[in-house]
C-alpha positions in Angstrom: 28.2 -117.4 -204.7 29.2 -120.5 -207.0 30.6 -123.5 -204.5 31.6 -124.9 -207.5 34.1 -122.2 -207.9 34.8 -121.9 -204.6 35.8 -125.3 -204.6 37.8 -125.4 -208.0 39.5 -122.2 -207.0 40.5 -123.6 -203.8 42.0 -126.7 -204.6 43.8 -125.5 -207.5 45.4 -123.2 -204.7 46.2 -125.8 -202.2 48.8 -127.5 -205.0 50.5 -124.3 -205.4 50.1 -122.0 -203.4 50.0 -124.2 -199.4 50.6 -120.5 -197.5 47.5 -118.9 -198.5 45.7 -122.6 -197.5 47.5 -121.9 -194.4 46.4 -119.0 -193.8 42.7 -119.0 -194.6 42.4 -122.7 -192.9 43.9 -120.5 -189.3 42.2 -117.5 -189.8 38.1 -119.7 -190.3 37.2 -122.9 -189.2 35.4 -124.9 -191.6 33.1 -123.9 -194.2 30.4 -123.0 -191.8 30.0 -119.2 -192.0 29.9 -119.1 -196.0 25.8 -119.2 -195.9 26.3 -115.7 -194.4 29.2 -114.7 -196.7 26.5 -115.6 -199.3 23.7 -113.7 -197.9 26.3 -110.8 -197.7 26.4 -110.7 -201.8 23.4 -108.7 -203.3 22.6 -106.5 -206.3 23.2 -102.8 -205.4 20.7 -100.3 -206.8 23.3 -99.7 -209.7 22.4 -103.3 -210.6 26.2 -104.6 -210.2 27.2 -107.7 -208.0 27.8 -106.2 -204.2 29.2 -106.6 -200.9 27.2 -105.5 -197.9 29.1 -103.9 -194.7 27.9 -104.8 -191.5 26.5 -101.3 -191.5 24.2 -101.8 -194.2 25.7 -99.8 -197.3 27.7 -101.6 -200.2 31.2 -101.3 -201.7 29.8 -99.8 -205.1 26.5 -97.7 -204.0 27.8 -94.5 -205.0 30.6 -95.6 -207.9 30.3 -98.1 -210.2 33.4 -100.8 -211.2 33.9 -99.8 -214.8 34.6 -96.3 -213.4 37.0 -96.9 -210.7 39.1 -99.7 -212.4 39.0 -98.0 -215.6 42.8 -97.0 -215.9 43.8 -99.7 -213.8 45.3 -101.4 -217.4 49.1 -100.2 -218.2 49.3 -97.8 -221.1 52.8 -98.4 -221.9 54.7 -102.2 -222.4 52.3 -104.1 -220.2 54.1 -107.4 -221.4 56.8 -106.4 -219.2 55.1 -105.0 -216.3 52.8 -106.5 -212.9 50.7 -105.3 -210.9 50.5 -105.6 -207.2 46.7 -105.5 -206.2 45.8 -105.1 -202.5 42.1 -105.3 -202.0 40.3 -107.9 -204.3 36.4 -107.4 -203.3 34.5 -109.6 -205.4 37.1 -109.3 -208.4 36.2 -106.5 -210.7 39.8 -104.9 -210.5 41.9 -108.1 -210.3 39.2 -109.6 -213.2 39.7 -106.5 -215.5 43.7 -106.7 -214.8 43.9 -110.3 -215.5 41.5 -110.4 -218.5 43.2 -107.0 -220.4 46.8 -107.7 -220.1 49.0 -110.1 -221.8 50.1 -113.2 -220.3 53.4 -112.4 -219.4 52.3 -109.5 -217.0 52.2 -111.3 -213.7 49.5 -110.4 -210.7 50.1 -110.5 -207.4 46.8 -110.0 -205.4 46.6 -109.8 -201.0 42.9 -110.0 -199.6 43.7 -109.0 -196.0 39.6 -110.3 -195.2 39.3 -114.1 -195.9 35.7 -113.6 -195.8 36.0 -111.0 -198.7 38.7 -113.7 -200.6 36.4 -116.7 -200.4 34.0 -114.5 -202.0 36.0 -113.3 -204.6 36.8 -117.1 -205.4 33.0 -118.0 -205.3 32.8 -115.5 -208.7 35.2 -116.6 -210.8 37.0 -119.6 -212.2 40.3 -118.5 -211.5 42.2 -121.8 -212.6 43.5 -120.9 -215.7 45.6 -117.8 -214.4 46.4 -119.4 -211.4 48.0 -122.6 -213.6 49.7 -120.2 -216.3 51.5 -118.5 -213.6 49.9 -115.0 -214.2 48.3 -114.8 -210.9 49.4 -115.2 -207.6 47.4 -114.6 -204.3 49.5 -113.4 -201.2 48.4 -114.2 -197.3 48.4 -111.1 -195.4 51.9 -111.9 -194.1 54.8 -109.7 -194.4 57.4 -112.5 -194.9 55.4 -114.0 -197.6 54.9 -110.8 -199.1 58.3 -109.5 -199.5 59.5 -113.0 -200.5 56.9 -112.8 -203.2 58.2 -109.1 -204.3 61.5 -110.1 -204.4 60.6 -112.7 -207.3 60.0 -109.4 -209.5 63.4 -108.4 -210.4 62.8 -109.1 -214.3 59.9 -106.9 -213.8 61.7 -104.1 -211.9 64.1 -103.9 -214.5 62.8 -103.8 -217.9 59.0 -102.4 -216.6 57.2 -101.9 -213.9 55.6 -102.7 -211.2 52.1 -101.1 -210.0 50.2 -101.1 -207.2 46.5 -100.9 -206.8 45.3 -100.1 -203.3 41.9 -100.8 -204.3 39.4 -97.9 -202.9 36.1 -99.6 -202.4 37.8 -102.0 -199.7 38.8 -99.6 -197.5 35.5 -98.9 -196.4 36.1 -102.4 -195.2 38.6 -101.6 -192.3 41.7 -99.6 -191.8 43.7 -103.5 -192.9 43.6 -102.4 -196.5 45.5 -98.7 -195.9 47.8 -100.7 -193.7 49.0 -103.2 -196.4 48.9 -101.0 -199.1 51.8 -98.7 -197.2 53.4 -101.8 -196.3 53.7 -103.4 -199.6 54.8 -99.8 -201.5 57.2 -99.8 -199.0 58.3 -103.1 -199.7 58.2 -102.1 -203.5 60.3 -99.0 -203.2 63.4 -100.6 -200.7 63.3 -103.7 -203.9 63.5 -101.2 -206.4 66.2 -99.2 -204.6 68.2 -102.3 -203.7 68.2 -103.5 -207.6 69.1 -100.0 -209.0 72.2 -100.2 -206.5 72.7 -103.7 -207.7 72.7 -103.1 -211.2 74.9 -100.1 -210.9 77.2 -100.9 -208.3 77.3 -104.6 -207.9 80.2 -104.7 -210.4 82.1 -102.6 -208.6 81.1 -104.5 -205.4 82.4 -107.7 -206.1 85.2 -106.3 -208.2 86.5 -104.4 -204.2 85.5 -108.0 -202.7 87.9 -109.7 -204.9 90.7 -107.1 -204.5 90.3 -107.7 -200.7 90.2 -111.0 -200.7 93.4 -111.7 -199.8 93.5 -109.0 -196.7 90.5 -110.0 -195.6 91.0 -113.9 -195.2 95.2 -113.4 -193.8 93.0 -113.3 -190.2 90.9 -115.4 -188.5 87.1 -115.9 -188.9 84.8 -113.1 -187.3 82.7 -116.0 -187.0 84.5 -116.0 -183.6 82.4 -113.5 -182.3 79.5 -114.1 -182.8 77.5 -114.7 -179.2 80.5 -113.2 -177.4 78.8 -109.6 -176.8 76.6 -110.9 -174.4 75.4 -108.4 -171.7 76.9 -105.7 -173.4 75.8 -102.4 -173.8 76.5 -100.7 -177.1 76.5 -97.2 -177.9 76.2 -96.7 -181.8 77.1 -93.3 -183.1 76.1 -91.5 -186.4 77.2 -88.7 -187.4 74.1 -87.1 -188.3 73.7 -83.2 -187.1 72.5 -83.7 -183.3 76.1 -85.6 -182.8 77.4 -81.9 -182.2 75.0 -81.2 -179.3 74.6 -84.7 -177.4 78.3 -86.0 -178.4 80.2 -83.8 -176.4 77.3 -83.8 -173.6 78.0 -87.5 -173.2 82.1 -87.6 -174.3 83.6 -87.7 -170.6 80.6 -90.3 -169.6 81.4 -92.4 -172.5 85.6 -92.2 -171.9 85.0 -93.8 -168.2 82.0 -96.2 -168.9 82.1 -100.0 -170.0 79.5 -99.3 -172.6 81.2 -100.3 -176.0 81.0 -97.7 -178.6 80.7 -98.2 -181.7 81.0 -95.4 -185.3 81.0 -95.6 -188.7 84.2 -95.1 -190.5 83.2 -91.9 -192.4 81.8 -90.9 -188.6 85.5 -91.0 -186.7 86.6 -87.8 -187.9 83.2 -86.2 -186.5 83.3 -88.1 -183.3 87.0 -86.9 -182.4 85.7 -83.0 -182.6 82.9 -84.3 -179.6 86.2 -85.7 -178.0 84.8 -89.4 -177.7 86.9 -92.2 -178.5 85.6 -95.1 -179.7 86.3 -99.1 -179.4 85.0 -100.4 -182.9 84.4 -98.7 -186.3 82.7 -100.2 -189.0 83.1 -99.4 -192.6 80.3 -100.3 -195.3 80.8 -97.8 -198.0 82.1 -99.1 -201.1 83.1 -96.0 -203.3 86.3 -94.4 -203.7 85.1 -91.3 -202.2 85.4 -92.5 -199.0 89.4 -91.6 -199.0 88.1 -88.0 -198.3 87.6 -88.8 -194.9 91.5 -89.6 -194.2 91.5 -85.3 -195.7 89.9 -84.9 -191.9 91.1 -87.8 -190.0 93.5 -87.5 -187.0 95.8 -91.0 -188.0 97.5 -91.1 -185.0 94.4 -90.8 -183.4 93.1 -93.5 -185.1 95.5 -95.6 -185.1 94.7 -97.8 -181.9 90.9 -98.0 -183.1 90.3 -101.2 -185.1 88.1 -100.6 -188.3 85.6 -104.0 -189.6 85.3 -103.0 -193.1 83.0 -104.4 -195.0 84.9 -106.8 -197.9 82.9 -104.4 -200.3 84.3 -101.4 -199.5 86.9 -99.5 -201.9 90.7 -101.6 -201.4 92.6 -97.9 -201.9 90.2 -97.1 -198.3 91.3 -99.5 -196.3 94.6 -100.4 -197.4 95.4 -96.5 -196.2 93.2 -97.1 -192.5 96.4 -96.3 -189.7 95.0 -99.5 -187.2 94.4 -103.0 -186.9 91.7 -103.8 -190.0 89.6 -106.7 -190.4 87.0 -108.1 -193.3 83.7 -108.5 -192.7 81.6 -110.5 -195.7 77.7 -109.3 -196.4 75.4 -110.9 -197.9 75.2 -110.4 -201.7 78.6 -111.0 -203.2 81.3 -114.1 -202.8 80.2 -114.4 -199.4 77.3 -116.5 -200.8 79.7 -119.2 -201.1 83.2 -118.5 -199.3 80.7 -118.0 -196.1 79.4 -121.5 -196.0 79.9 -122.1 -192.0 83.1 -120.7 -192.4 83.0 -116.9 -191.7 80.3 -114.5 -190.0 77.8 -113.2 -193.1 75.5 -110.4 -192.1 72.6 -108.8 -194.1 74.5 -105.0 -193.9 71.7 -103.1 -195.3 71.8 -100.1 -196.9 73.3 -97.8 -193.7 76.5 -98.5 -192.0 74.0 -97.5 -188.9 71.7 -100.3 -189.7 75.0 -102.6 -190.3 76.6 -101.6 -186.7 73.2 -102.6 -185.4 73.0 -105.9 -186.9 76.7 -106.8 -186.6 76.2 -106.4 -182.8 73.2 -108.2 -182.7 74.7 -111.2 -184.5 77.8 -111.0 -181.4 75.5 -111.0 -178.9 74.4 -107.3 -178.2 71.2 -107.0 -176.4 71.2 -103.4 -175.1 71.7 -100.0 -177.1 72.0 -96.7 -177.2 71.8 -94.7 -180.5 73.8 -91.2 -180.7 73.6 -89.0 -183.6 71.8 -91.7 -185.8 69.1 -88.6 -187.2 67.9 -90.2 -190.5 67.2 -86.4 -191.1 67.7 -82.9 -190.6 66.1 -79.5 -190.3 67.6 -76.6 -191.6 70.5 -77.2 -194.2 72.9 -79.1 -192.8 73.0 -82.9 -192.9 76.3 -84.0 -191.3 77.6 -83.1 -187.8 81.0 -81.3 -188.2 84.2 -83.2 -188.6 82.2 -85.1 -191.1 83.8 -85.3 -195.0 80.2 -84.0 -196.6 79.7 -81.2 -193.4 79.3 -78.3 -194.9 77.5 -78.8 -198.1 73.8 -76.9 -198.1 70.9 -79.0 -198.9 67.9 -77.3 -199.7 64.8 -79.3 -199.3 63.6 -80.5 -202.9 60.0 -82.4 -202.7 61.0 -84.1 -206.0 64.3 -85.4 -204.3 63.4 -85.4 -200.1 60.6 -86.9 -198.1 59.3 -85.5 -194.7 59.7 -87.6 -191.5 58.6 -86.6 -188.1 60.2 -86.5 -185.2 58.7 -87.6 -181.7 56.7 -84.5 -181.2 55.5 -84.3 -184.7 57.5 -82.3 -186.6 58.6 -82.3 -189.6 62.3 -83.7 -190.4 63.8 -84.1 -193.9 64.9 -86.8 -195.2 65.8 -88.3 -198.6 64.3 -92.0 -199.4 67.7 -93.8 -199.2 67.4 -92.1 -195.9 63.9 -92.7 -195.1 64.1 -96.9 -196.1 67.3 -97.1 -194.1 65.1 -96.2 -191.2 62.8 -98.8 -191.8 65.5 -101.2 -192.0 66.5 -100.1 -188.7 63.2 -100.4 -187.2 62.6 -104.0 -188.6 66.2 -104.8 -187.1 65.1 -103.5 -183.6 61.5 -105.8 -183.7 63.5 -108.7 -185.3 66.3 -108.8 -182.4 63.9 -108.2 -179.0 67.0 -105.6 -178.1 66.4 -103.0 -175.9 67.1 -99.4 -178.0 67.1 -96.1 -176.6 67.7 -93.3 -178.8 69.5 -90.2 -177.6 67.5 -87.8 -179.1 69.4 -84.3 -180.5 66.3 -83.5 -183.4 66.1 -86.3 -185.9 63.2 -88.6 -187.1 61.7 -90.8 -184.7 62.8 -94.3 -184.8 60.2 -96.7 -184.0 61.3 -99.4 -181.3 64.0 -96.3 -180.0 62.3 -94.6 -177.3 63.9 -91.0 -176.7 65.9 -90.3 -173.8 67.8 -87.2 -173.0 72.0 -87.3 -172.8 71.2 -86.8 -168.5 69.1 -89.9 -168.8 71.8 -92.0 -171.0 74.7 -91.1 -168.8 72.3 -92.9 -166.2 71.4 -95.7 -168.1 75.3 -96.0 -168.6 76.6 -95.8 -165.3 77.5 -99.1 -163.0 77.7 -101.7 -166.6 79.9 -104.6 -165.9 83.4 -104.5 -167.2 83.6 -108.1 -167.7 81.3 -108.3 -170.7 83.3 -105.7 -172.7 86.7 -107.0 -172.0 86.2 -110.3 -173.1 84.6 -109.1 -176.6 87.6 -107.2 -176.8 89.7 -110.4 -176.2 88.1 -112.4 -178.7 88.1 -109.4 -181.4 92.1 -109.6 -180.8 92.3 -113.1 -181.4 90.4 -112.8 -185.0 93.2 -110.5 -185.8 95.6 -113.5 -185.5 96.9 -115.2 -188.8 94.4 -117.9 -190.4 93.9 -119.8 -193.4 93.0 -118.7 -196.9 90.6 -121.1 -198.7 91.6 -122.1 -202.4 89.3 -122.4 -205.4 90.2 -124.5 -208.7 90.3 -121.9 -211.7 87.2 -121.6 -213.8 88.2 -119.9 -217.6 89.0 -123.1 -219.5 86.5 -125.1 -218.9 83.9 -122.1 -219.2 85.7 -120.7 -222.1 85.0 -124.2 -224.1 81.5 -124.3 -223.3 80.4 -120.9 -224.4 82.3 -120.8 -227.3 80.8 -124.3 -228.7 77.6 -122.4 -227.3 78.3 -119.6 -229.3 78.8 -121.5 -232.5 75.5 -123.3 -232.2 73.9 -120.4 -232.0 75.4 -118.8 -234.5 73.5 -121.6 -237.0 70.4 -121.0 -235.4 70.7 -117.3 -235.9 71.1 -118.0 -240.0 67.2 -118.5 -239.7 66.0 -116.6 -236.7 62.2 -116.6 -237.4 62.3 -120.6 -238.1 64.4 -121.4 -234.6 63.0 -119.2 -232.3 61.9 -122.2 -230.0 65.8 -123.0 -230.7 67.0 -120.2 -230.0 65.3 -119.2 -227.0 65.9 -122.9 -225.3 69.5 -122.6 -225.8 69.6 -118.9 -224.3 67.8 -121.2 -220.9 70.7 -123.4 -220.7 73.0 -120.7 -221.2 71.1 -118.7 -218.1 71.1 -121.7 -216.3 74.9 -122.5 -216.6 76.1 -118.8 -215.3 73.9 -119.4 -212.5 75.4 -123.0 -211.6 78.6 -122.2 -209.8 77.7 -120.2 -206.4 80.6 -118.6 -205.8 81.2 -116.9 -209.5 77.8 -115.8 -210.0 77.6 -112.5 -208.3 79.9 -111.4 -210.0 77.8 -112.3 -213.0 74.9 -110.4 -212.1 74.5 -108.0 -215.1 75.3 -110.9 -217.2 72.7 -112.7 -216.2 70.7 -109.7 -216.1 70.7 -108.9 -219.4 70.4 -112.6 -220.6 67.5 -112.7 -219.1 66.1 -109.7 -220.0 66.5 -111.0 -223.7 64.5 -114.2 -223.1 61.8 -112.3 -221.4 61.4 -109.4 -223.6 61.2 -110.2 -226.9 58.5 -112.7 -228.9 60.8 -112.4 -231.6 64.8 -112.8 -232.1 66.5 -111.0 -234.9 70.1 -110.9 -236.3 71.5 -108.1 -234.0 70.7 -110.1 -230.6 73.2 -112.8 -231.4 75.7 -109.6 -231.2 74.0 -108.7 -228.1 74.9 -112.4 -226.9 78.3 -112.5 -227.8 78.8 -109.3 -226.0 77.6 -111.0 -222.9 79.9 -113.9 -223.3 82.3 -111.6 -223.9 82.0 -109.9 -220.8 81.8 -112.9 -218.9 84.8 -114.3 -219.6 86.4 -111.5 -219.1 84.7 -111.8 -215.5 85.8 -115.4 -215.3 89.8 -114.3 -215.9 89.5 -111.9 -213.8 88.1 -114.0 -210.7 90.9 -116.5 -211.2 93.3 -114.4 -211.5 92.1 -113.6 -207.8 90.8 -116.5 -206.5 92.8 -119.3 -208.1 95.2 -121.8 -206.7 98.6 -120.5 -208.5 
């Protein structure tokens, strides 16, 4: 063990990286058990650098480094990729990684053990990768963590990311299985979000804008938030059980003061188990969604109000029979037009998980879940009534994953399915709520204890009136008229800039080999000036996108990427037009 790079390693840390300081300054006290850390690194009979376990053996007795971090090098454009190292022992993986890959691929490395980091850090001087940016160590905490994976778009989208559970540390303890689940996990609902981003978010913003105007004629939901307290809140999916434990719990849930709450695609479902409900919530933003008015008693419907989400298809709601009001998520205008001034919740990928956290935002502390499967056994993955009932799914293990349900058994699932679960589950820890799930024969949702429809007609019976009525009271008042905020239009000014842009760049493209540095300094400002202004930049997303995947892909510009660039300015103006056109003070 060198204290000299111990030392080195750690201070270069504490300028850039205070959370892992943090962390390893809570988790040991003082540098007073590093003699035994030292003592704990010998030669194993296979002559390598080892660690000994309390238990006598060593991390490498049996296998030696070269073999098990032999193919731990990307094969194909490691320029573009990272890798996401969980386990660091005494730094023959992360070593080989950092040593054999270019400097552009970045690694990300979380030593759950601080005894086992400080070792790794007493073996190498680590400075060099730590100040170029290629390596980052990660605390063993799960904010930190996704926060840290969430600074790998570039990396998401024009390579890859790759996780290494390292082998040898798991003899270490069952930390190192743990954190290897949870960061894939946290890998795979990143990459799903940014492949919805980059193939819907155009078509996001582009509803968001065309319900601009609907959606701020009313009041601010902002009204409601912290009005739903001591309500009790019955969410309802429509997944397969609804069929079974709906209509068990319809004439509880008609009498009750529980408020219940569907999804919009779910109403059509929930009238064939003869429950009416207070609230639905629309999240959906794809045209496909006006099947549901194919199977949707209007009348019916009519005195329910709908909270669509301003990202939902305009043709859908304009055609919903009731009272409708816009609700902004996260991840389009609401980014600015929220500011204080209207409610902004995280929706998540489920209109389940967005009921959940819409009520928890107004106040909701107790809940019931109905028909929320996440699953389904057999071939049928929608209760009827619902637009996609009726459609056989055969279980695929290319396409599905297996759940289990609270006995054990299997469920299937797909993995939008499957992380929308999760998203549930960290919604239920984050709030402190108290969930009950009515249980009909879906997955098991952590935090959701089962209950049988006998035991939720109990937990339902003798609520307060006064907590729902006086939700309802404020609900009717955000329906009232209120102002529309006004923006100044953006295309002249922006339509100057690029184009004098444009034309320098046009010069420096004459020799493209001679102004690379040129070149790829302008296309920094460029990135930098679509991500100035707040409120037009999500709309801008594949813009900026593809910028930046041309100033971090290529070593080299050539003649056909100024075409590339003028097709994104192209398309960003056209962007620009069309958000004024919307937006704009007349």
């Amino acid at each position: 063990m060198s204290q000299q790079f111990l030392a080195d390693n750690l201070a270069a840390l504490s300028r850039v990286n205070p959370a892992l300081l943090a962390w390893l300054t809570a988790t040991r006290e003082g540098s007073s058990d590093l003699a035994a850390d030292e003592a704990r690194i010998v030669k194993n009979r296979l002559g390598f650098l080892d660690w000994r376990l309390p238990s006598g053996a060593c991390l490498f007795e049996t296998l030696s480094p070269q073999a098990v971090y032999q193919r731990w090098i990307p094969e194909e454009s490691p320029e573009r990729a990272a890798t996401f190292i969980v386990g660091v022992n005494l730094g023959y993986g992360l070593h080989r990684v950092l040593t054999g890959t270019p400097d552009s691929h970045k690694v990300l490395a979380l030593e759950p053990d601080p005894d086992m980091l400080l070792a790794c850090l007493s073996q190498t001087d680590y400075r060099p990768f730590i100040a170029a940016g290629k390596l980052h160590f990660v605390p063993p905490d799960k904010e930190c963590m996704e926060r840290v994976i969430h600074q790998l778009d570039m990396h998401v989208f024009f390579g890859k990311v790759y996780l290494r559970g390292d082998t040898p540390s798991q003899q270490i303890g069952p930390a190192y299985a743990r954190w290897t689940e949870e960061v894939h996990a946290a890998l795979e609902a990143f990459t799903v979000e940014l492949s919805t981003l980059r193939r819907k978010q155009d078509l996001m913003v582009s509803n968001e804008l065309r319900n601009f105007r609907r959606a701020s004629a009313h009041r601010s939901l902002l009204a409601l938030q912290g009005r739903a307290k001591g309500l009790t809140a019955v969410i309802v999916g429509a997944g397969p059980s609804l069929a079974q434990t709906g209509p068990a719990l319809a004439q509880c849930l008609g009498t009750c003061n529980a408020l219940v709450v569907c999804g919009f695609q779910t109403l059509p479902a929930l009238r064939k188990t003869g429950i009416t409900p207070h609230l639905s919530l629309g999240l959906d933003f794809n045209r496909t969604l006006e099947s549901v008015y194919e199977h949707l008693d209007s009348a019916w419907a009519a005195n329910i109000p709908f909270i669509y989400s301003t990202k939902m298809d305009a043709c859908v709601v304009e055609r919903y029979p009731g009272p409708a009001l816009g609700l902004w998520t996260v991840g389009g205008l609401s980014t600015y037009i929220g500011q204080d001034r209207e409610l902004v919740i995280d929706a998540g990928g489920n209109v389940g998980v967005a009921m959940f956290r819409f009520l928890a935002c107004c106040g909701v502390s107790d809940f019931l879940l109905l028909g929320q499967d996440f699953g389904w056994r057999g071939d049928s993955v929608h209760a009827p009534g619902h637009f996609k009932h009726g459609r056989q799914v055969s279980f695929n293990p290319n396409q599905h994953v297996l759940l289990k349900d609270p006995d054990g058994g299997e469920v299937y699932s797909s993995v939008q399915y499957a992380a929308s679960k999760r998203e549930l589950e960290a919604s239920i820890a984050q709030s402190g709520a108290r969930v009950r799930n009515v249980w009909g024969g879906g997955a098991a949702i952590e935090g959701a204890p089962r209950i049988s429809p006998d035991e939720a007609v109990a937990c339902l019976a003798n609520l307060d009136a006064q907590p729902r009525s006086a939700f309802q009271a404020v609900l009717a008042e955000c329906m009232q008229p209120g102002p529309r905020p006004v923006f100044e239009a953006r295309s002249p000014s922006w339509t100057a800039s690029l184009r004098n842009v444009e034309k320098r760049l046009a010069r420096l493209f004459d020799t493209p080999a001679a102004s690379r540095q040129d070149i790829h300094q302008t296309l920094l400002q460029v990135e930098a000036f679509l991500k100035q202004d707040p409120l037009y930049l999500p709309y801008l997303f594949n813009e900026v996108v593809d910028l930046g995947g041309l100033l971090r892909t290529r070593h080299t510009y050539a003649l056909a990427d100024l075409g590339e660039v003028r097709r994104i300015f192209k398309r960003v103006l056209s962007k620009v037009r069309e958000m004024d056109r919307f937006l704009a003070v007349k």
